[in-house]
C-alpha positions in Angstrom: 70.5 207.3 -99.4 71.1 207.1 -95.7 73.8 204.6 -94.6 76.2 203.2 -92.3 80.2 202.0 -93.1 80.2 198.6 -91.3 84.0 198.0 -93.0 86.2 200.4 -94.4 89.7 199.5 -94.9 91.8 200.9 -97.7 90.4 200.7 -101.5 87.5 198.4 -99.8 84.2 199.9 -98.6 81.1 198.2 -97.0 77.7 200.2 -96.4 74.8 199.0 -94.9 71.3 200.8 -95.9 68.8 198.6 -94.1 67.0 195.7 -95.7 64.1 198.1 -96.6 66.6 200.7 -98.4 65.6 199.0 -102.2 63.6 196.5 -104.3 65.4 193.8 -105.4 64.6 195.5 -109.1 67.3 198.4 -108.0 70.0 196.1 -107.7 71.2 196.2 -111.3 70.8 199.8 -111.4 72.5 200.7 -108.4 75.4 198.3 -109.4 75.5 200.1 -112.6 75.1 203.7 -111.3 78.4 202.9 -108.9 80.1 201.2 -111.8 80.0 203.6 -114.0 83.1 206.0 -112.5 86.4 205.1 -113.6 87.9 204.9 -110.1 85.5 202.2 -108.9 86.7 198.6 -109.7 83.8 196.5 -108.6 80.9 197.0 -106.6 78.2 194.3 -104.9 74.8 194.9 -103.7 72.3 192.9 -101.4 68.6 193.6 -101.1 68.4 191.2 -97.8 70.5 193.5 -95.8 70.8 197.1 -97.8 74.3 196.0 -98.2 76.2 197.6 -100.7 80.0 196.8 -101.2 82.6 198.9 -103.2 86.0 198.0 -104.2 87.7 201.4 -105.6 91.2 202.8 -106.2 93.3 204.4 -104.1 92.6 208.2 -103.1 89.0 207.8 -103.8 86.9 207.1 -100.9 85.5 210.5 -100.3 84.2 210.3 -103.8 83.1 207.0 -103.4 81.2 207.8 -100.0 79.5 210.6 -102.0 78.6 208.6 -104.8 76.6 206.3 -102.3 74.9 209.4 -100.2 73.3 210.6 -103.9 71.6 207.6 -104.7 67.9 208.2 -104.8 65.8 204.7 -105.2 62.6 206.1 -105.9 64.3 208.0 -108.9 66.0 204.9 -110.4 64.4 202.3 -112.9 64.9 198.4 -113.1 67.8 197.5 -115.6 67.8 194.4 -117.0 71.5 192.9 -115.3 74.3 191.8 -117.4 75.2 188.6 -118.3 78.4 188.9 -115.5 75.9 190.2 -112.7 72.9 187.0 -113.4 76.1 184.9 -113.7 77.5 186.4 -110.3 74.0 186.5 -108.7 73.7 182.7 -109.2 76.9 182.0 -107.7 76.1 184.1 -105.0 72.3 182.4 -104.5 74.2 179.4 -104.7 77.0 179.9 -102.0 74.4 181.1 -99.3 72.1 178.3 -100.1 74.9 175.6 -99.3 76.2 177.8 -96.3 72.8 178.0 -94.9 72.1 174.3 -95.0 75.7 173.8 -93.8 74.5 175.9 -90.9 71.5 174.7 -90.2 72.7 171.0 -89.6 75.5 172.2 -87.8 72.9 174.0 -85.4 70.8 171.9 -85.1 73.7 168.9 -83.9 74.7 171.3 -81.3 72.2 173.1 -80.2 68.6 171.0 -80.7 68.5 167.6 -77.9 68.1 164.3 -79.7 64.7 163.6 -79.3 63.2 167.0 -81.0 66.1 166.1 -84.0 64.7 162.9 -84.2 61.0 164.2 -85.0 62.6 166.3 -87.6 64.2 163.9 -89.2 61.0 161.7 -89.4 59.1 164.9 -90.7 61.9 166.0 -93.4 62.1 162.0 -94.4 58.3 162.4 -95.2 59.5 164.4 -98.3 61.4 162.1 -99.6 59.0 159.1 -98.7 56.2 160.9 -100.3 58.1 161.5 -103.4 58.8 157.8 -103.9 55.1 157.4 -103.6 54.1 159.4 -106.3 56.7 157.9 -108.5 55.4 153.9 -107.6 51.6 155.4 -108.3 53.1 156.8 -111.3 54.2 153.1 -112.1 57.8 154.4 -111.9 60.4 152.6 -110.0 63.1 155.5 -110.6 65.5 157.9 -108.3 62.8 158.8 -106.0 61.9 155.6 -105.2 65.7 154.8 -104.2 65.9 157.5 -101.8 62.2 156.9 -100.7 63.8 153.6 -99.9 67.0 154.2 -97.9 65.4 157.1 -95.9 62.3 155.1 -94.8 64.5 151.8 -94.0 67.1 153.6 -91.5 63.7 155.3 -90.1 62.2 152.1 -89.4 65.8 151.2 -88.2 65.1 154.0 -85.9 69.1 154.9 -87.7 68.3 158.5 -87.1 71.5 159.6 -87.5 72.3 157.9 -91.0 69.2 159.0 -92.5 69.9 162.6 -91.4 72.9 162.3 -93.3 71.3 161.0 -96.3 68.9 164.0 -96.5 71.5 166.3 -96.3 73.6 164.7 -98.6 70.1 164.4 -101.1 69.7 167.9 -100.6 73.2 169.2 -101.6 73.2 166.9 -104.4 69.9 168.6 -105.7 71.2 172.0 -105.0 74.3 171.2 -107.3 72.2 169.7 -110.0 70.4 173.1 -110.4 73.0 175.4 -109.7 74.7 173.8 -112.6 71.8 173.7 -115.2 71.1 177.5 -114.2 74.4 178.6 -114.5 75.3 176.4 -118.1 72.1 178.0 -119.6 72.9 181.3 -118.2 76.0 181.8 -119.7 74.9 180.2 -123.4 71.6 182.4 -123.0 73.4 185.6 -122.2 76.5 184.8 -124.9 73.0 185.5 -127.5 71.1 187.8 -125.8 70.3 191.3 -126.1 70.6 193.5 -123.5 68.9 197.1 -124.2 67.0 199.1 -121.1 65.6 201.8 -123.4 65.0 203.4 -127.0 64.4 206.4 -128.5 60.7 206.3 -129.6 59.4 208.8 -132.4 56.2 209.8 -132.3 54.8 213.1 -134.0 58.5 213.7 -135.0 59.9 214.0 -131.6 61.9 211.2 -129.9 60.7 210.0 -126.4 63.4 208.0 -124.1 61.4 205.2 -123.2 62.1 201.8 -121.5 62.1 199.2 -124.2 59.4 196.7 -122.6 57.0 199.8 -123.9 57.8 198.8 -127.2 54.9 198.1 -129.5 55.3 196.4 -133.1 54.8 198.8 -135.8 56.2 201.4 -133.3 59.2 204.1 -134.9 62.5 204.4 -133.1 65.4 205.9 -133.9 68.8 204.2 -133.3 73.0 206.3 -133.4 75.9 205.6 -133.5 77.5 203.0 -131.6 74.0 201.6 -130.0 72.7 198.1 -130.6 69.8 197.4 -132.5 67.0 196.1 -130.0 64.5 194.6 -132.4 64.1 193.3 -135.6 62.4 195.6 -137.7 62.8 197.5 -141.6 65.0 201.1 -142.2 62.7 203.8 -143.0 64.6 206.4 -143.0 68.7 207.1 -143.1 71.4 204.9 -143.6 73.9 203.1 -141.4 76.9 200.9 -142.0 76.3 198.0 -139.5 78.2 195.3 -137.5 75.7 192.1 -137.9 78.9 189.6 -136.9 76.2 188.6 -133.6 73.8 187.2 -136.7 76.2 186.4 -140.0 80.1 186.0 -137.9 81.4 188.5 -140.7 83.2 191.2 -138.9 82.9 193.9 -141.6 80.1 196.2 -140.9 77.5 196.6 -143.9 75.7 199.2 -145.1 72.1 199.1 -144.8 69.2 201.9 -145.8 65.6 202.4 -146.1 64.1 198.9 -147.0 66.6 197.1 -146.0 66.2 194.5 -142.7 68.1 194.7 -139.2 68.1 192.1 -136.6 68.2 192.6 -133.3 71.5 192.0 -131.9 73.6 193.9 -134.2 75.0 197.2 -133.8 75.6 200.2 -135.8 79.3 201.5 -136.3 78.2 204.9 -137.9 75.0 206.4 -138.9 71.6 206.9 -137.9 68.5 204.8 -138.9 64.6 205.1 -138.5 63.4 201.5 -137.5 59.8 200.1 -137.5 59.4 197.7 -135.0 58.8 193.8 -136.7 59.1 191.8 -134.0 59.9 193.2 -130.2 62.5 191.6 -128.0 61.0 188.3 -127.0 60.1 187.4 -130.6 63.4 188.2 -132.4 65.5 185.8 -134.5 68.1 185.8 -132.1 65.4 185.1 -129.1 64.3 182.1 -131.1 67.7 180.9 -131.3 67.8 181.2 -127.4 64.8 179.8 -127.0 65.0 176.8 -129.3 68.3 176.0 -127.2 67.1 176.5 -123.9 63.9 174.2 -124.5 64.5 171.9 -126.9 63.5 168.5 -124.8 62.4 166.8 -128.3 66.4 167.6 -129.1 68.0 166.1 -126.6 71.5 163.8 -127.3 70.4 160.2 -128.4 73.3 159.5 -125.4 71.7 162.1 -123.3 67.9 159.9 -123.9 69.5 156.8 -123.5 71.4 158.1 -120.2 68.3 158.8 -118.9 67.0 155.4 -119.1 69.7 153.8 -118.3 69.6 155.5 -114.8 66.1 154.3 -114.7 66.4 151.4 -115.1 69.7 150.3 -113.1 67.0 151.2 -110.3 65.7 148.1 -110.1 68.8 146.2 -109.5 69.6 148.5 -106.5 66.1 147.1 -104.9 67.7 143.5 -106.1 70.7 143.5 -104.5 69.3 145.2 -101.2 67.2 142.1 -101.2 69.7 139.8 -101.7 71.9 141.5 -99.4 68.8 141.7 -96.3 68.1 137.9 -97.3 71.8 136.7 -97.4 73.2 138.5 -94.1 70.1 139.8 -92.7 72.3 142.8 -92.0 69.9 145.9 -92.2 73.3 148.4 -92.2 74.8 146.6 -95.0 71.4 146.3 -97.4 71.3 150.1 -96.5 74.6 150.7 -97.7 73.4 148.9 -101.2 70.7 151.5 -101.5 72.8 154.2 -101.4 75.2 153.2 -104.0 73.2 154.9 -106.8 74.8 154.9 -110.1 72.2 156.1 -112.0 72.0 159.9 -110.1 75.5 160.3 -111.5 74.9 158.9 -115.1 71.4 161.3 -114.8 73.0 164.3 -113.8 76.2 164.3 -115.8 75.3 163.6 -118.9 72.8 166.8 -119.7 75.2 168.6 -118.2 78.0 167.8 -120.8 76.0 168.2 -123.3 74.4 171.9 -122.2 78.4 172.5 -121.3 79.4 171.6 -125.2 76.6 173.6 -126.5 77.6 176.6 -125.2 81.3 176.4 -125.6 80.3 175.8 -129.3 79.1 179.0 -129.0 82.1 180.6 -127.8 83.7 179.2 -131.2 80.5 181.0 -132.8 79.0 178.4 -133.7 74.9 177.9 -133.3 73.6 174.4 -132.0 69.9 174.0 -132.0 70.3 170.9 -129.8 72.2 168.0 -128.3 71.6 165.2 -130.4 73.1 167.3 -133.6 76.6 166.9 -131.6 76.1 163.1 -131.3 74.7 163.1 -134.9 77.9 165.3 -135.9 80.1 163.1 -134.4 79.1 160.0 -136.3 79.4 161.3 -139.3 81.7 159.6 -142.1 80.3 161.8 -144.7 80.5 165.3 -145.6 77.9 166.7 -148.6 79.1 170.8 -150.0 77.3 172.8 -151.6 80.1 174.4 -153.8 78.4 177.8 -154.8 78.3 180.1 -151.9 80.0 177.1 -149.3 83.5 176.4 -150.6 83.3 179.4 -152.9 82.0 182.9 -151.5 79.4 183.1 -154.4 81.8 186.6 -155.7 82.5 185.5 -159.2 85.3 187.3 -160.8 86.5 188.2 -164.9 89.2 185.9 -165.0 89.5 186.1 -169.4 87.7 187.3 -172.1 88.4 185.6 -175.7 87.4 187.1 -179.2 85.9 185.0 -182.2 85.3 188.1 -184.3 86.5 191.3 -185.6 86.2 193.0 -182.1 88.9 193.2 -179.8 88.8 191.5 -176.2 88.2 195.3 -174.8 85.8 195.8 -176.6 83.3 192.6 -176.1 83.8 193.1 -172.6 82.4 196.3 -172.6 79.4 195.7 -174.6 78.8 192.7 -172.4 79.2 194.8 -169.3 76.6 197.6 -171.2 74.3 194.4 -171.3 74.7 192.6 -168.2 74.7 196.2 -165.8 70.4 195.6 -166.6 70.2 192.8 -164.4 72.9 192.4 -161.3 72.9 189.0 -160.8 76.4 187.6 -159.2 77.6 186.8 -163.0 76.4 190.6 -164.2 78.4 192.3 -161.5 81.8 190.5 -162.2 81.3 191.9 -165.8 80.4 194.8 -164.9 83.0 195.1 -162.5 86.1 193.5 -164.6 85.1 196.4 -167.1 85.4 198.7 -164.2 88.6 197.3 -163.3 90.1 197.7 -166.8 89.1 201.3 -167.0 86.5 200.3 -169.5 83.6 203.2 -169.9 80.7 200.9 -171.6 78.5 203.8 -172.8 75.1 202.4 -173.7 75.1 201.9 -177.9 72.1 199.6 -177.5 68.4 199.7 -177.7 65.8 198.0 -174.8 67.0 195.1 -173.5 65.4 191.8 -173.0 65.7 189.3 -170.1 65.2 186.0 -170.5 65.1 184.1 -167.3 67.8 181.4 -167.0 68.8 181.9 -170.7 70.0 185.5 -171.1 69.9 188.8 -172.5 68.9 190.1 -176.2 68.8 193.4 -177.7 69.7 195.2 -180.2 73.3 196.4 -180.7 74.4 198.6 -183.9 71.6 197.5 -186.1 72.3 193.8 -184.9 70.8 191.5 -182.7 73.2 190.8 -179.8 72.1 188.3 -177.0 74.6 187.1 -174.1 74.1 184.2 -171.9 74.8 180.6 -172.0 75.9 178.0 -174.4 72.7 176.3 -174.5 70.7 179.7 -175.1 73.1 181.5 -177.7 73.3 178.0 -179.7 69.8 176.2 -179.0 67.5 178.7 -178.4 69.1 181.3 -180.9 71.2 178.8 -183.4 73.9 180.4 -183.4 76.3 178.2 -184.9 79.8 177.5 -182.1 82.4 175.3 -184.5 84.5 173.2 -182.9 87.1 174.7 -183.4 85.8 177.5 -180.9 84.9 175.2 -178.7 88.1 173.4 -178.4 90.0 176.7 -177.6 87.0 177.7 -175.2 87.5 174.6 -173.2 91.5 174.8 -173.4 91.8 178.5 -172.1 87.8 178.4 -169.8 89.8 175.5 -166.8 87.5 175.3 -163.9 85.2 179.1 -164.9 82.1 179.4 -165.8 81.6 180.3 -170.1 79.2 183.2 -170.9 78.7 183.9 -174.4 78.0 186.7 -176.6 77.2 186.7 -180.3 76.0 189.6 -182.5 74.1 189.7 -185.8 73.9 185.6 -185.5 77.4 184.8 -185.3 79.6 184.1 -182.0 81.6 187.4 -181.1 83.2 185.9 -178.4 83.2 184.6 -175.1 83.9 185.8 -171.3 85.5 183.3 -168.3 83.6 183.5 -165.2 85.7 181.8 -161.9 84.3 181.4 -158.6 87.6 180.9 -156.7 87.0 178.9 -153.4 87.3 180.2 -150.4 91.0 180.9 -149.2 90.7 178.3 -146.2 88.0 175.4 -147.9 91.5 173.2 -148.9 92.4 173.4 -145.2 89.0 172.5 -143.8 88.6 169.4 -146.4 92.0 168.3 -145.1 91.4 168.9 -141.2 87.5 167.2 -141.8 89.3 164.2 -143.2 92.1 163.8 -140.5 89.0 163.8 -138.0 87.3 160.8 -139.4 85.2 162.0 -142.1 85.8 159.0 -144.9 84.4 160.7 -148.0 83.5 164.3 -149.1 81.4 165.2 -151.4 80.9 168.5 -153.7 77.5 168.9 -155.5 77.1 171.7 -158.2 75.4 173.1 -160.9 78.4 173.9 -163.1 79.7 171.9 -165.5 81.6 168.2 -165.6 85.0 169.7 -166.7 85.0 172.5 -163.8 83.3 171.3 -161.2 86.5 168.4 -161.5 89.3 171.1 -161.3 87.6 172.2 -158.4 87.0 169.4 -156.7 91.2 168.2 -157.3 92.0 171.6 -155.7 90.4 171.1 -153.0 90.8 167.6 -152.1 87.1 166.5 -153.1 86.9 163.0 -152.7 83.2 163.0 -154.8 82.1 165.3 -157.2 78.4 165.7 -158.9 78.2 168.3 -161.4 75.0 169.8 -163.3 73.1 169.1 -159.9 69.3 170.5 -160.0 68.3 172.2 -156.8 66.2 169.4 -156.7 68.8 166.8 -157.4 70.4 167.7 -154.0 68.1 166.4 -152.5 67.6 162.8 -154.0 71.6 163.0 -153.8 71.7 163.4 -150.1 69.3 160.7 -149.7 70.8 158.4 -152.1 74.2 159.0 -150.0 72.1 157.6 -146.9 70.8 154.7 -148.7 74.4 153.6 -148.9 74.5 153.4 -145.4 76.5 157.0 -144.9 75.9 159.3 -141.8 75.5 162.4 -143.6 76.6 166.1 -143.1 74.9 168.6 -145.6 76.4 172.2 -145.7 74.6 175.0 -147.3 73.6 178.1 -147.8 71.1 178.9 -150.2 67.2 178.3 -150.0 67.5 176.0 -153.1 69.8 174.0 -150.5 67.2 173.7 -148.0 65.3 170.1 -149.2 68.8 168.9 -148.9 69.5 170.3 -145.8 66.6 169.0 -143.9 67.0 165.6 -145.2 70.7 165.0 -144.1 71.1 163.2 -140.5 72.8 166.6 -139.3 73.0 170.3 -141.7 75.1 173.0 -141.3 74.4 176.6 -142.7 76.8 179.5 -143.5 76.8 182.6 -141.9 75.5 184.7 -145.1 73.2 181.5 -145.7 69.3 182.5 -146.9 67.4 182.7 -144.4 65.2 179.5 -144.7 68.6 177.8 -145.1 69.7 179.0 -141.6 65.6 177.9 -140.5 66.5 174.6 -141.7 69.7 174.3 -140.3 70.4 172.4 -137.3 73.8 174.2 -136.9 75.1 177.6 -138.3 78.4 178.8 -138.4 78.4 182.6 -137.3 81.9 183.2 -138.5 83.0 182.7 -142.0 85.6 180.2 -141.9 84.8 176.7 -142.9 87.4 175.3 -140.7 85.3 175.7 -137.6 83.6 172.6 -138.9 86.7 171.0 -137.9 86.6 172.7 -134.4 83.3 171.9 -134.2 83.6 167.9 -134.8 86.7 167.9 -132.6 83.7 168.9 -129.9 81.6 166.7 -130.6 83.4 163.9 -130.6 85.1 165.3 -127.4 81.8 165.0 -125.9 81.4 161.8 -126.2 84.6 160.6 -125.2 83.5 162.6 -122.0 80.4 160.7 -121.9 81.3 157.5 -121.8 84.6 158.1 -119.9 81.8 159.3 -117.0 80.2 156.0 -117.4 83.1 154.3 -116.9 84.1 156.3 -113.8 80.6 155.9 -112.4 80.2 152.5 -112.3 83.7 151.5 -111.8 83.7 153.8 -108.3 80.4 153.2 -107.4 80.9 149.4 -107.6 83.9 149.7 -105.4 81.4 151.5 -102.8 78.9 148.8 -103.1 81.4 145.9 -102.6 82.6 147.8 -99.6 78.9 148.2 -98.2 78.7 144.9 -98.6 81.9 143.4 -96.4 80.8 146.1 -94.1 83.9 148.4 -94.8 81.7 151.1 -94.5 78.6 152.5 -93.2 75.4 153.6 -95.3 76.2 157.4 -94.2 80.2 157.4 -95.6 78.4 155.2 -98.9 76.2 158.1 -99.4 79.0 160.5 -98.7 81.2 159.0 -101.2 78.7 158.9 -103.7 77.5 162.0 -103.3 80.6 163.4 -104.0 81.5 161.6 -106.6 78.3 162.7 -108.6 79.4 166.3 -107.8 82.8 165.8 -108.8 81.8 164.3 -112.2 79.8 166.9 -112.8 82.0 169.5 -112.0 84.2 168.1 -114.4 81.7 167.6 -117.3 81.1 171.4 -117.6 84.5 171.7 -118.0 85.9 173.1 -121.8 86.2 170.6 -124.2 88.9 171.9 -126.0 92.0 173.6 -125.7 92.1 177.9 -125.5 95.4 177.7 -127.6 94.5 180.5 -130.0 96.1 178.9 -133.0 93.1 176.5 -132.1 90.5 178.9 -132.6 91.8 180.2 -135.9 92.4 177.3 -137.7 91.4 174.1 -135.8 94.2 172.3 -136.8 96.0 171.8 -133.3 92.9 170.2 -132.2 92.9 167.3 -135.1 95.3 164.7 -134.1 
């Protein structure tokens, strides 16, 4: 690439290729292709100029020099640029649109005479006064019309000046409102996004590098280690352990093999895997997720909706007082000076911008919002609904006992059982099977075909005997096998808080095995920091038993506890809890959850939650620990604090502006001034981080709860 050094001073280099040098496509790639040497620190390029800027270390700047000579243009592709580079690119876009403005006024005051500024003005002020048109034709009396106002009355004032100021004022004001909004959704966009240029395509069983907006679904590609996953798609071939913490939070890889599903988004630690393509990049899960965020109007705040018309319709009463204000002191300057004083750009502006802000700082704490209001909606909450299986357990059911009624010892009922159960894996199979593994029990089959009875349990035949394991209600209803009560007392002093499973053989109870599904390690903590924050009453719904759903719900700190729950039951549970007049908070993670899920004013899935579950959900957590609910109501509630301290601010300051428009304190240019800056300087403050960066924060949440 041909060149010229236009500054070159020690460990900072500046060439200039001519504006023609490169697309604007090349940046990225160029940027990249510089980057990618060790002794280069940061580089910049510029399509208006050919400008490319290198900041390397010391003793490198022949290398560097020659690194810029070997580009070749033609020879690179378009790269899709990082989330730093769009984030940087916006900033830059941003800085030279204010300085060129800047510049332009300032030119234009020195350099164009009075009159020729004066027809500028009128012609730039037809903008504005055309945009209030449209808005009264509209039958809207909004924003628009405000400034349509104030511009036309200091042109019919012939107050060039002032309205000049205005404008500019106007302008910068817009420029800030969507340099904001692009930058907020910019960084919770690229926090989700994938960023892959190209795969490894098979076809005919040879790989082809291709660039991945080639990709077809139903398309074969082939994906290493240490490369992310680009699409969504099914294994057909190999196996791979893989790190799916950007879907599920959990930061132990897992291995997946032919049949299984990946998700684009994750990345494989070791292995290598033959995809097909499902869905391509702009139809993955985690694209939806993006997109669902980024263009969710119908999920806007209830503050953020109400905001809106409240700015709206304060409008009205700026057109009052000017009025008054024209009629009382026929002053034109001062009823001016009313019209600028705009308290609803501010309230507009500020609020969406909070809320965007809070969304993606949510997702810093890996936490999934599909919308605004569900942070007001969280924040209201006094009630807190758990699923307990899978929520406040981790659905990994362990042996805790075994206990004989019968000539066999406890060794040897489990391993029968585990002989049994190892036909049908269910969570409560594999504990058995795996306490026997534990005990260095080798359960060597001794039984004929085995029978599965769904939601009952298992029959076969064992020794010449029937043998069937499986609950109370099958081994004594279904298969009258008489329990005395005797056995049942002792089963009910030794089972606690675990699950019973029992086995009889040849028609009489052989004994019994304790199934516990211990809670997660930090669920006590996260009751304890969810109450502190406000939430009045937590309730646990479950499917086990009275007895040990109850020791559960102690341990925990459970404040309401339904046992024996249907999947169905949630449901009419949730909504009975809103009938009492509770704002409700349903976390699950199962699809037997989901009724209950979508019928709570706000739902929350796990990370390992079922798929519909996480469909349903208006939240998920992408981490595992159940104390970033506490985190994330700390947010929430943050934000609205935020919220209404703005509108505070904003009419308290504005109303000092107005009152000093009115005793003529200050002009209509300074009142627009002032206000102007105000709104950017709310606004700047709203995207702001709600919450501390103590680290002890982000583990446990329990700094934030006060």
């Amino acid at each position: 690439m041909k060149f010229q050094i236009v500054y070159d001073k020690p460990c900072r280099i500046r060439f200039r290729c001519g504006s023609r040098a490169f697309d604007k496509s090349l940046e990225t790639a160029i940027i990249k292709k510089i980057s990618s040497h060790s002794f280069v620190t940061r580089s910049e390029v510029h399509i208006e100029n050919g400008g490319i800027l290198v900041y390397y270390k010391k003793g490198f700047r022949d290398s560097v020099i020659k690194i810029v000579k070997a580009i070749q243009p033609e020879k690179l592709c378009p790269v899709v640029p990082d989330s730093d580079i769009q984030i940087a690119e916006i900033d830059s876009r941003f800085k030279s649109s204010l300085i060129s403005i800047t510049v332009k006024r300032m030119i234009s005051k020195l350099l164009i005479p009075a009159p020729v500024r004066c027809m500028i003005t009128t012609v730039k002020g037809m903008k504005y006064i055309l945009n209030g048109l449209k808005a009264l034709s509209d039958f809207k009396l909004n924003v628009d019309v405000l400034d349509a106002a104030s511009v036309t009355a200091c042109l019919i004032q012939k107050n060039h000046k002032t309205a000049s100021s205005i404008m500019f004022l106007l302008s910068v004001s817009s420029l800030l409102e969507g340099y904001t909004k692009e930058r907020t959704r910019a960084v919770l966009t690229n926090s989700l996004a994938v960023n892959v240029d190209k795969v490894w395509l098979i076809n005919d069983g040879t790989e082809v590098l291709i660039p991945v907006s080639e990709l077809n679904t139903g398309d074969c590609i082939r994906v290493r280690t240490g490369s992310m996953i680009p699409v969504d798609g099914e294994i057909i071939d190999g196996e791979a352990y893989v790190n799916e913490s950007s879907m599920t939070g959990e930061p132990l890889a897992v291995m997946r093999s032919s049949g299984d599903t990946v998700f684009a988004g994750t990345v494989i630690e070791e292995g290598n895997i033959s995809i097909c393509v499902r869905e391509i990049a702009s139809n993955t899960k985690i694209s939806k997720i993006i997109d669902l965020i980024d263009n969710s109007e119908h999920l806007k705040a209830g503050v953020q909706s109400r905001a809106e018309h409240l700015a709206d319709s304060i409008v009205p009463f700026s057109f009052v007082g000017f009025g008054l204000t024209m009629l009382l002191t026929g002053n034109v300057t001062k009823a001016v000076s009313v019209l600028m004083v705009d308290y609803s750009c501010a309230i507009k502006l500020s609020t969406p911008i909070a809320v965007i802000s809070a969304i993606r700082e949510a997702s810093d704490h890996n936490i999934t919002v599909k919308g605004g209001k569900y942070l007001e909606e969280f924040a209201g909450a006094d009630t807190v609904v758990f699923d307990k299986t899978g929520t406040l357990t981790k659905a990994e059911p362990v042996l805790e006992k075994v206990i004989s009624f019968s000539t066999y010892t406890e060794e040897e009922i489990l391993k029968i059982s585990a002989c049994l159960e190892e036909h049908f894996p269910h969570s409560v199979a594999r504990a058995i099977v795996k306490g026997a593994s534990e005990r260095g029990l080798d359960h060597e089959e001794e039984h004929t075909d085995v029978q599965y009875i769904v939601a009952h349990g298992i029959a076969t035949e064992f020794n010449g005997e029937r043998a069937v394991i499986g609950s109370r209600h099958f081994i004594s209803d279904d298969e009258n096998i008489p329990i005395t009560a005797e056995q049942q007392a002792k089963i009910d002093e030794s089972a606690g808080a675990c699950s019973v499973v029992y086995l009889a053989i040849g028609g009489r109870l052989a004994g019994v095995l304790c199934i516990s599904d211990p809670p997660r390690a930090e669920a006590k903590k996260a009751v304890e920091l969810l109450k502190k924050s406000g939430i009045h009453n937590v309730v646990m719904l479950t499917g086990d038993g009275q007895k040990s759903a109850e020791i559960v719900a102690e341990s925990l700190g459970i404040t309401e506890c339904h046992s024996q729950v249907l999947p169905e039951g949630k449901h009419s549970m949730v909504e009975e809890i809103k009938s009492r007049g509770h704002r409700t908070i349903m976390v699950g993670d199962g699809i037997n959850d989901a009724p209950a899920l979508a019928s709570a004013n706000v739902s929350v899935a796990m990370s390992d939650a079922s798929d519909i579950a996480r469909e349903v959900a208006d939240i998920t957590l992408r981490g595992s620990d159940l104390t970033e609910l506490a985190v994330f109501r700390e947010l929430s509630k943050r934000l609205m604090n935020r919220i209404n301290r703005n509108y505070r601010f904003i009419v308290g300051f504005n109303s000092l502006l107005l009152l000093s428009g009115l005793s003529g304190i200050i002009t209509p240019s300074v009142s627009a001034l002032l206000h102007n800056a105000s709104t950017m300087a709310i606004c700047a403050k709203s995207m702001l981080p709600l919450l501390d960066e103590d680290e002890k924060c982000r583990e446990s949440g329990e700094n934030l709860i006060k």
